[in-house]
py3Dmol code that shows the C-alpha trace and the ligand (Angstrom):
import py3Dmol

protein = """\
ATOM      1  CA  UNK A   1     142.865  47.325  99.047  1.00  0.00           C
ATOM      2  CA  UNK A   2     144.079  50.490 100.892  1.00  0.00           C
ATOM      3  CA  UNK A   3     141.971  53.568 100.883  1.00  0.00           C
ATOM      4  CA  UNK A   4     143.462  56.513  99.733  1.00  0.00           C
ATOM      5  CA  UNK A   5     142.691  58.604 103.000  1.00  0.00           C
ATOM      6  CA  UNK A   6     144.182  56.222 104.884  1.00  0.00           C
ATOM      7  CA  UNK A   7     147.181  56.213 103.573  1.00  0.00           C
ATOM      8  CA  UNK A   8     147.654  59.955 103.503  1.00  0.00           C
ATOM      9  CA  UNK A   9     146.580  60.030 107.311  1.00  0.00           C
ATOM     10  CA  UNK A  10     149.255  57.357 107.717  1.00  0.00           C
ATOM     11  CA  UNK A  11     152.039  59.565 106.338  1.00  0.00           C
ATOM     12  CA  UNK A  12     150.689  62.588 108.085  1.00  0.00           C
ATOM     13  CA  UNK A  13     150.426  60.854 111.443  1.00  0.00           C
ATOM     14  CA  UNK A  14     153.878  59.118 111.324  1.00  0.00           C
ATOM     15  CA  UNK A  15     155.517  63.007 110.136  1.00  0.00           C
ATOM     16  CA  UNK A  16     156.490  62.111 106.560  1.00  0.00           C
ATOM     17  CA  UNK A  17     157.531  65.471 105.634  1.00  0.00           C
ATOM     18  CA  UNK A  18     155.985  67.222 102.823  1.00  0.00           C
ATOM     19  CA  UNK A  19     158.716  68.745 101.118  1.00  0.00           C
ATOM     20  CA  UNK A  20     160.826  66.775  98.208  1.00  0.00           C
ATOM     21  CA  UNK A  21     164.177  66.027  98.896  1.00  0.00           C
ATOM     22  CA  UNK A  22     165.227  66.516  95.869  1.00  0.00           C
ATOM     23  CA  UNK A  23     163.990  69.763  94.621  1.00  0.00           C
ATOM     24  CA  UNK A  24     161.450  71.074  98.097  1.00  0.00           C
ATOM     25  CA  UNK A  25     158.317  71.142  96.182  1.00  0.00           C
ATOM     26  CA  UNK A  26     155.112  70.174  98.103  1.00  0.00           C
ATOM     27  CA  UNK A  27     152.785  68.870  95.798  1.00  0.00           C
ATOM     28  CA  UNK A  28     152.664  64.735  95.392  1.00  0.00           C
ATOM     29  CA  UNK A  29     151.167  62.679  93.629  1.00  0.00           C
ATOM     30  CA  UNK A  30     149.735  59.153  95.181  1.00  0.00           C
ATOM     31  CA  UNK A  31     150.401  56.395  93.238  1.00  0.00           C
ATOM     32  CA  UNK A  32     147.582  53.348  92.876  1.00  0.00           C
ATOM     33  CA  UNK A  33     146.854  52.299  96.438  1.00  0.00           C
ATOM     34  CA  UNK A  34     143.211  50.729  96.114  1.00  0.00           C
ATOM     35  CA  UNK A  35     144.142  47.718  93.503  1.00  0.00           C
ATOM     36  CA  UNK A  36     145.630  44.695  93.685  1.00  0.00           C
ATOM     37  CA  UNK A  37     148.094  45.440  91.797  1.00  0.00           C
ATOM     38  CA  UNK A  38     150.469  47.631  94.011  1.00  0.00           C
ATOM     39  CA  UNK A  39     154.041  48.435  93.324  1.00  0.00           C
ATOM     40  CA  UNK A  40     156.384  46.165  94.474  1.00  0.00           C
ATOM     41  CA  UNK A  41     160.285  45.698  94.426  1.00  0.00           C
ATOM     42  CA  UNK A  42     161.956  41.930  93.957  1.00  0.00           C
ATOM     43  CA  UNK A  43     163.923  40.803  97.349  1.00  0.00           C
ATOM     44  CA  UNK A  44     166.564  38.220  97.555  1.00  0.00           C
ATOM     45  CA  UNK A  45     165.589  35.955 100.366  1.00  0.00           C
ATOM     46  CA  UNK A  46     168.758  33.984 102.802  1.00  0.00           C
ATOM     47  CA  UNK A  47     167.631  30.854 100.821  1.00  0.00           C
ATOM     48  CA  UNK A  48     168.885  32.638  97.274  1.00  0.00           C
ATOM     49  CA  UNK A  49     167.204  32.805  94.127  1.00  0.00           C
ATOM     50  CA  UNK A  50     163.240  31.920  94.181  1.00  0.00           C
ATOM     51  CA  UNK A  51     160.891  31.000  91.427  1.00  0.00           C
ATOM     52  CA  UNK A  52     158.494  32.640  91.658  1.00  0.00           C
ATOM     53  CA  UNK A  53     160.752  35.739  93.122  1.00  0.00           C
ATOM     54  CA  UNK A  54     158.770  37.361  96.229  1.00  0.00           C
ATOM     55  CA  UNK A  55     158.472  40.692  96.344  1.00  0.00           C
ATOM     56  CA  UNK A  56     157.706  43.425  98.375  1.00  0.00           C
ATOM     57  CA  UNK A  57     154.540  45.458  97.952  1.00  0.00           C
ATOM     58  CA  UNK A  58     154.991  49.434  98.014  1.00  0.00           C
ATOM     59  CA  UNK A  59     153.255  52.243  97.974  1.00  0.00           C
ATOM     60  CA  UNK A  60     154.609  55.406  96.069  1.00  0.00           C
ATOM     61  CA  UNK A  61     154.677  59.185  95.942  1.00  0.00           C
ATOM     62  CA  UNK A  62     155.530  61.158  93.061  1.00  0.00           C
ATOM     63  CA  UNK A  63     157.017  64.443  93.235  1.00  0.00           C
ATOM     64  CA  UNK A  64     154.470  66.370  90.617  1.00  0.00           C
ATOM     65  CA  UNK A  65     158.110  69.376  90.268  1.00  0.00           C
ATOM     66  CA  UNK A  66     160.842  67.202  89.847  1.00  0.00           C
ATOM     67  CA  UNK A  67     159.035  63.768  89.655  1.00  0.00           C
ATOM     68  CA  UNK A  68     161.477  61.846  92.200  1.00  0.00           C
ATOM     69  CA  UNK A  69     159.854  58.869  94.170  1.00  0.00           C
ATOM     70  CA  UNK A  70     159.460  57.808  97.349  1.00  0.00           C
ATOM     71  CA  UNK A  71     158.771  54.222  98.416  1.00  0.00           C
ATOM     72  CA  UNK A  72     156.778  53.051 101.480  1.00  0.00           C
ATOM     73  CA  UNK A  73     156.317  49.324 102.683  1.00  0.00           C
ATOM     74  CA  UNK A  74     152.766  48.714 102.043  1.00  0.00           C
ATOM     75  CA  UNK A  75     152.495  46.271 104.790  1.00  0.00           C
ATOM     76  CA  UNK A  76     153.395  48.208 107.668  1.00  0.00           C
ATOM     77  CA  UNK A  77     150.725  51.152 106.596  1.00  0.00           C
ATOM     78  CA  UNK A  78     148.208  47.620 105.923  1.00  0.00           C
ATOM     79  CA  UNK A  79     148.603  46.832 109.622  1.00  0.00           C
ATOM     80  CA  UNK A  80     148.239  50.468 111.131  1.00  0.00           C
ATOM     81  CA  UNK A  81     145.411  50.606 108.742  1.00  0.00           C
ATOM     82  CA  UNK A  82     143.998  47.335 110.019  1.00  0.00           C
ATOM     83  CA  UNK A  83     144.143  49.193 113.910  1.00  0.00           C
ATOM     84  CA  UNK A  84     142.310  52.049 112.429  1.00  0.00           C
ATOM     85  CA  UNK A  85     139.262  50.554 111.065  1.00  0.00           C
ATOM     86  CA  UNK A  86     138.484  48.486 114.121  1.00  0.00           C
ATOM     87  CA  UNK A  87     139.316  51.693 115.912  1.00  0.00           C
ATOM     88  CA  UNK A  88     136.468  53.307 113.862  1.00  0.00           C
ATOM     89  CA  UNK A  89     134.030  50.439 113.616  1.00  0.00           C
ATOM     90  CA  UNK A  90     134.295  50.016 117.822  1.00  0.00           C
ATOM     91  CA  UNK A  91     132.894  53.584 118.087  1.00  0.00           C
ATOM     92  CA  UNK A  92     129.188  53.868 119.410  1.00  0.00           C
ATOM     93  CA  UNK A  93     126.658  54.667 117.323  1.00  0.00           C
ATOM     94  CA  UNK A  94     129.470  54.863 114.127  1.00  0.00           C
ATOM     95  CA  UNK A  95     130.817  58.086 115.157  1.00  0.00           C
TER      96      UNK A  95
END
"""
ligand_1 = """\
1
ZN
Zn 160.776 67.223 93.702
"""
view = py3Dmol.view(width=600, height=400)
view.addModel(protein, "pdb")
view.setStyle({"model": 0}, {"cartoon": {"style": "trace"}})
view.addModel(ligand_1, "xyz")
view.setStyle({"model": 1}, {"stick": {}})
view.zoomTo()
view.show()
């Protein structure tokens, strides 16, 4: 599970642009970030064909003009978001 918020303050704090690349529109849409069920891609490991095939979890974006996508690793913004909480949770008094 990945809050919402967090990931938004993730792309905002690591300068993800806000414009599409595609057609410059500003308004996304956030894909499913709170389930288990997250987007993920199939990767082709050194060893060569897997059963069951691992994958790489993503999180998406959806341009709500043009509808392109954009892909994020979900695993980097789990870590960051790991630093965060116990950055929050170490404050006195909760804030
Ligand atoms: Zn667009």
């Amino acid at each position: 599970m990945l809050p919402r918020d967090l990931v938004l303050k993730f792309l905002n704090d690591r300068g993800v642009g806000a414009a599409c690349g595609v057609c410059g529109h500003r308004e996304w849409f956030l894909g499913d970030t709170e389930s288990e069920f997250a987007a993920q891609v199939p990767i082709l490991l050194e060893k060569g064909l897997q059963f069951p095939t691992p994958h790489l979890p993503l999180i998406y974006i959806v341009c709500r003009n043009c509808a392109h996508v954009r892909f994020f690793a979900k695993g980097l913004i789990d870590e960051w978001a790991k630093g965060q909480l116990l950055t929050v949770s170490e404050v006195p008094n909760g804030g």
